[in-house]
N, C-alpha and C positions, 0 to 999 in steps of 0.2 A: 504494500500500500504506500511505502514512505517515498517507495520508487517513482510510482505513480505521480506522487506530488510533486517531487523533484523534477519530473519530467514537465509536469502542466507547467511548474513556476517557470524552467527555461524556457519551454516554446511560447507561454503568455508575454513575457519581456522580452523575448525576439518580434511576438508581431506585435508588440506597444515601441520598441525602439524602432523598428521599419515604418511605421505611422507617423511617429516622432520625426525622423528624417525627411518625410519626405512632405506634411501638410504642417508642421511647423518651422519658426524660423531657427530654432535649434541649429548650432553646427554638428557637424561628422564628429569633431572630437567630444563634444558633450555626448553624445548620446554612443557613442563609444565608451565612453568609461562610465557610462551609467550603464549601460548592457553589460560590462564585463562584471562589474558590480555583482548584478542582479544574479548571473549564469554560476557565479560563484555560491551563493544563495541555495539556488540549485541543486548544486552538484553536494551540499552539505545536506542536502533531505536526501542522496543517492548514499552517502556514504553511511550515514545515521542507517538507513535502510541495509546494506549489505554488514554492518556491522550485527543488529539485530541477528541476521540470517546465519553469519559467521558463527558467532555465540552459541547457535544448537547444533553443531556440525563441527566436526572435526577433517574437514576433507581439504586437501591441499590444492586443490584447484580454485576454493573460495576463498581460500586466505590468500593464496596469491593475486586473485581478483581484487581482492579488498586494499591490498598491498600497493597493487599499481592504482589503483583509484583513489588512493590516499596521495600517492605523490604525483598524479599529477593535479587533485588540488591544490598540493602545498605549490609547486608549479606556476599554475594560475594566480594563485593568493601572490605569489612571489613580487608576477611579472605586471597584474594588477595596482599593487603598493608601486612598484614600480613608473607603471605610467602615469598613475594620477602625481608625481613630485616632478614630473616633466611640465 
């Protein structure tokens, strides 16, 4: 379910930042790092969700899932912090 949500919050701030782009006067870089923002958000209801899944399951196929879905939030979150000091 938490995937689920993760999933709607990204695709709902991708099509509210493509709206934002294109019928307001908003620039490219505003609404650029208000979507990376947002996708981050996201991607924290996926990981909360494969964490939950991990916890009853001992299989190493999910921990490794969980593994690389962890770092490439940390990733995002990185390069994020990153561009909003630009």
């Amino acid at each position: 379910m938490l995937v689920v949500v993760g999933m709607f919050v990204i695709f709902s701030y991708a099509l509210v930042s493509l709206y934002q782009l294109f019928n307001s006067e908003k620039k490219w870089d505003e609404v650029r790092k208000q979507f990376s923002r947002k996708v981050l958000v996201g991607l924290d209801f996926v990981i909360a969700a494969h964490v939950v899944f991990v916890s009853g399951t001992q299989d190493m196929q999910a921990l490794s899932s969980l593994a690389l879905l962890s770092v490439v939030r940390v990733l995002l979150g990185y390069a994020a912090v990153k561009e909003a000091k630009i």
